[in-house]
N, C-alpha and C positions, 0 to 999 in steps of 0.2 A: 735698632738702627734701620732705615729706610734705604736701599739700597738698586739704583739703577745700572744696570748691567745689561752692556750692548755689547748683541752676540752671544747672546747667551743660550741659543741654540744650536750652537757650535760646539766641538769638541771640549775645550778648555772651557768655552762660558758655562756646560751645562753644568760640568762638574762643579766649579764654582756657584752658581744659583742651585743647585740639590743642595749642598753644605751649608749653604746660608742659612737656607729657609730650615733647614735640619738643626742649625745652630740658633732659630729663634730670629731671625731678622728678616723682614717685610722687604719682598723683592719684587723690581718693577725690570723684567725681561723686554729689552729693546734689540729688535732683530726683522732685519730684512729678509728674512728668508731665503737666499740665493742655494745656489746650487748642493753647499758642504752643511745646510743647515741642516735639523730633521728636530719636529718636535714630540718625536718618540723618545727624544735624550730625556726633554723634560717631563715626560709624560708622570714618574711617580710624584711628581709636587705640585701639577696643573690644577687640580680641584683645590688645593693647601687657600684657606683664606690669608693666609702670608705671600701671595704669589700672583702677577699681575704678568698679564701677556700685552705689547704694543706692538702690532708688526711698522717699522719703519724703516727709513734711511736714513742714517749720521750724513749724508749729504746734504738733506732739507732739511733747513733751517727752521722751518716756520712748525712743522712737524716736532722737531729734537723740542722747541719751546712750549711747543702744546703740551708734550710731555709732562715738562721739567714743572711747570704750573702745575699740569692735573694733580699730579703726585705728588710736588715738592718733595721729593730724596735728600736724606741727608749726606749720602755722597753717590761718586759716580765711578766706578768702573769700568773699564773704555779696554775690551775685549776683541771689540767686533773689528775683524780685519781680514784683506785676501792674503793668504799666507803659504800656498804650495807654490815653493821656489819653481819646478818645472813648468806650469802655468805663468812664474810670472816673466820666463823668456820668451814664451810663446806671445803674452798678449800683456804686454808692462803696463799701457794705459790705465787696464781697471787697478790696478793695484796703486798706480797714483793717484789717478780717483777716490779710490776707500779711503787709504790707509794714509794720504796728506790731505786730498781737499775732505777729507769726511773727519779726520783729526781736526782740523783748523776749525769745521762748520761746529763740530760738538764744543770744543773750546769757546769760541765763541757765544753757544748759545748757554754753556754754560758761568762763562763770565756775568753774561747778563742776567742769569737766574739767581747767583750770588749776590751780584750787586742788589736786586730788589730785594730779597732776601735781609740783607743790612749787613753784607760780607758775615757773615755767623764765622765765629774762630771755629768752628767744629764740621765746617763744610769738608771733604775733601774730595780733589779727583785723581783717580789712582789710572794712572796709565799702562797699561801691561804691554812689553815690548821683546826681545828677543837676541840673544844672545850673537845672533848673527850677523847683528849691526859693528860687530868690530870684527869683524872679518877671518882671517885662519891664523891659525897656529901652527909652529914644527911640531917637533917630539919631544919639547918640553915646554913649561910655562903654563899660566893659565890666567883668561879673562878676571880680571878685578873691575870695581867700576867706574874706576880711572884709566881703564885701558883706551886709546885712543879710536874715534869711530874707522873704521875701513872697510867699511859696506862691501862686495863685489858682486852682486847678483842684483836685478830691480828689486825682487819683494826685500834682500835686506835694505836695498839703498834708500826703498820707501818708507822702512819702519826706521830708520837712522831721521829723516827726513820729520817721520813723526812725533820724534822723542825730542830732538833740537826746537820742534814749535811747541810741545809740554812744558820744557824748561823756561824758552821765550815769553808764554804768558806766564810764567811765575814770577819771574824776574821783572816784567815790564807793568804787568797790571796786577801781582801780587797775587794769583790765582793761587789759592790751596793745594797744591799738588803732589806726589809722592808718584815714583816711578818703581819699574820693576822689568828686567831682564831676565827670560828663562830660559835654559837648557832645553835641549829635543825633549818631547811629551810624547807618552806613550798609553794605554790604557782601553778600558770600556768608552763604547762610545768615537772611537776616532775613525774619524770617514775614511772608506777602502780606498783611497788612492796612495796613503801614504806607505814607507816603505814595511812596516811592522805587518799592519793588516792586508797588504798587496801578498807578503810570504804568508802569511798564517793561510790567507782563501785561496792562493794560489796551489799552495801544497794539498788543500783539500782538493781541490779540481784537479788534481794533478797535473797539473799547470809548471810550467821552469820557475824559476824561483830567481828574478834579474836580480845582479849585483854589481853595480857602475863600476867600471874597471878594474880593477884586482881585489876591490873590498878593502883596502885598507885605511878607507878613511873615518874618523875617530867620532864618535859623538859623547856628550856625556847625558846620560837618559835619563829620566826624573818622574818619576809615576805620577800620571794625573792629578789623583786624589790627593798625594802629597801637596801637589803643586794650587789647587785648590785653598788648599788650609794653607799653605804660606803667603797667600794671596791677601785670605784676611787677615792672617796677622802684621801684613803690612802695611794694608789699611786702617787696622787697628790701632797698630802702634808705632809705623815709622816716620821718622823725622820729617817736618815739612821741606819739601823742596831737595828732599834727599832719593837715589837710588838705591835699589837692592839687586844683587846679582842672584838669584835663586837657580841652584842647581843638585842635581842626582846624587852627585858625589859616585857615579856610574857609568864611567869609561870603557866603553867597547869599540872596536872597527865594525865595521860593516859585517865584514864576514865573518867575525865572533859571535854577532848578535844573530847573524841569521841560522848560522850550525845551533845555537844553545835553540832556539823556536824547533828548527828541526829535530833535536833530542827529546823536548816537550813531547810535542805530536807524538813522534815513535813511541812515547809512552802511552800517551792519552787516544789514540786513532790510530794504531799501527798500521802501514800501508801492506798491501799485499806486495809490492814487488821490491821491496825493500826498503831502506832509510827515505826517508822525503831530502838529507843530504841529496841526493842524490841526482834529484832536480835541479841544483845550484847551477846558474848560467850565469857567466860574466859578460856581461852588454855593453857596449862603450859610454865612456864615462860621459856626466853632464858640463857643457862647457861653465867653466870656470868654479869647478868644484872645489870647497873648499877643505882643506885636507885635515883640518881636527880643530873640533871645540872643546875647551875644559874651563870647567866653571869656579872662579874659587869664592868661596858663599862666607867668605870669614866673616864679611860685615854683619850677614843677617843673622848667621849663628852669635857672634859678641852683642849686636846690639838688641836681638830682637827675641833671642832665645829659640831660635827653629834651624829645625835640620831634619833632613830627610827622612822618613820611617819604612821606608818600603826598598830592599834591595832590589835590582834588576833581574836575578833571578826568580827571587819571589815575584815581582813585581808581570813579567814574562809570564809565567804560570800562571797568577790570576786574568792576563789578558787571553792568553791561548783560552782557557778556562770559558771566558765568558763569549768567546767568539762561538766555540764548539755550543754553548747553551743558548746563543741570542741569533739562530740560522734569518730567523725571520724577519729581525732588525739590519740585518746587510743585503738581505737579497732584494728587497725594498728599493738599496740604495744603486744597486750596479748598475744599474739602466741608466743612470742618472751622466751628464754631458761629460765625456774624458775619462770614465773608470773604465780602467781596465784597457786603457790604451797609452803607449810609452808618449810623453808629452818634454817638449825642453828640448827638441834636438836640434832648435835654428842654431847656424854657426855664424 
């Protein structure tokens, strides 16, 4: 299979285009390059004669279709989004920009490359979206994918925004489509502003260790690479016009997740003046933080045969692991606009 993947030098894209092309399938990497890119993610599969670089924007149109011609893919994975909720209180515009008019332009251009095409039953475009788009939870219950949308931050309201016009051209002009909702992503490769790799290099600098209000708010965390391979198996195999909730099945709060990284370290880089606990600083919360996600993945485990293989403590280890061994793939990155500076605080 021929497979176009934008964003794919992004955290989540790259790990999906390594696995592709590692699984035997010819990949056409669409990516603008913005600030969270880096194409040292995909640097082991760049020479791979399975492997095509386009740097673009899903906003231009005329671009997305030059593409979809050169190449013709047989399907289209649609990755590429602005997705750090702190950035997207500060400056919401680009995140409408991307992640609706750059949804809508890809849609569009891919509508039209179908149609020439001769609609092929075998086309699809698989949307990858986010668990955030249905908003919080108490302390009990969990997202299914009949949960109703309740965005409360711009990047979710944008990616809620982006999944209602996936469904829209499926429904109106029959477009191929299969969608997919995941859980917090954690791993190799995640640009240092998020909250995983902000403690794992903060602890190293010995640096405070922020944790937005008391820490007790809940994610369910999903290893990359997992999250990778459930991707194409959903592509693979799931239902036209259907969603999948993909999640960790790896419920932690805040401040669980961050004490078990600081246990790692004290193993793996003991500090001299004690536990890296010990750097733990509670910073005020982000406005309209939402207080727990939990994923219930019944649908993909019954219908598609996949579930998780990586727990979060294993899964923790191997990223602590790869941070400590990959100094020169993040230090690359810190310079780079907003790392390493507390971002979100408009009220």
């Amino acid at each position: 299979m021929k497979i176009l993947i934008t964003g794919g030098a992004g955290f989540i894209g790259s790990a999906v285009v390594r696995l592709a092309v590692a699984r035997g399938h010819s990949v056409v990497n669409l990516d603008a390059l913005t600030y969270a890119a880096c194409l040292d993610n995909i640097a082991s599969v760049s020479g791979d004669p399975l492997y095509a670089f386009e740097q673009a924007d899903i906003r231009d149109r005329n671009a997305v279709a030059r593409i979809l011609e050169t190449h013709k893919p047989d399907a289209i994975m649609h990755l590429a989004a602005e997705s750090h909720v702190d950035r997207s209180i500060d400056a919401p515009g680009e995140f409408i920009e991307t992640n609706i008019t750059g949804t809508y332009t890809l849609l569009e251009a891919a509508r039209a490359y179908w149609t020439t095409q001769g609609k092929p039953e075998s086309f699809r475009f698989h949307h990858v979206s986010t668990d955030e788009v249905f908003g919080s939870l108490g302390d009990t219950g969990m997202f299914t994918e009949d949960t109703p949308y309740d965005p409360r931050s711009p990047y979710s309201a944008s990616k809620a925004a982006s999944d209602h016009l996936v469904r829209a051209w499926s429904e109106t002009y029959g477009l191929p489509v299969v969608l997919s909702n995941c859980s917090n992503n954690y791993g190799p490769y995640h640009f240092p502003e998020k909250l995983i790799p902000v403690v794992i290099l903060n602890a190293l600098a010995g640096k405070p260790l922020p944790i937005y209000g008391n820490g007790s708010n809940v994610r369910d965390w999903l290893y990359v690479e997992d999250h990778a391979d459930a991707l194409l198996c959903v592509l693979e195999k799931g239902r036209l016009g259907r969603s999948y909730n993909i999640g960790g099945e790896n419920e932690r709060s805040n401040l669980e997740l961050v004490q078990t990284l600081c246990a790692i370290l004290d193993e793996k880089r003991p500090r001299a003046g004690g536990s890296y606990a010990e750097l733990i600083t509670f910073v005020t919360d982000r406005p309209g933080h939402d207080a727990r996600y939990a994923i219930d993945p019944t649908r993909i485990r019954q219908e598609l045969g996949w579930r998780p293989s990586v727990t979060v403590e294993e899964g923790l280890e191997r990223t602590v692991q790869w941070y400590l061994d990959n100094e020169d793939w993040w230090r690359a990155l810190q310079n780079r606009e907003g790392v390493g500076m507390r971002l979100g605080k408009t009220t």
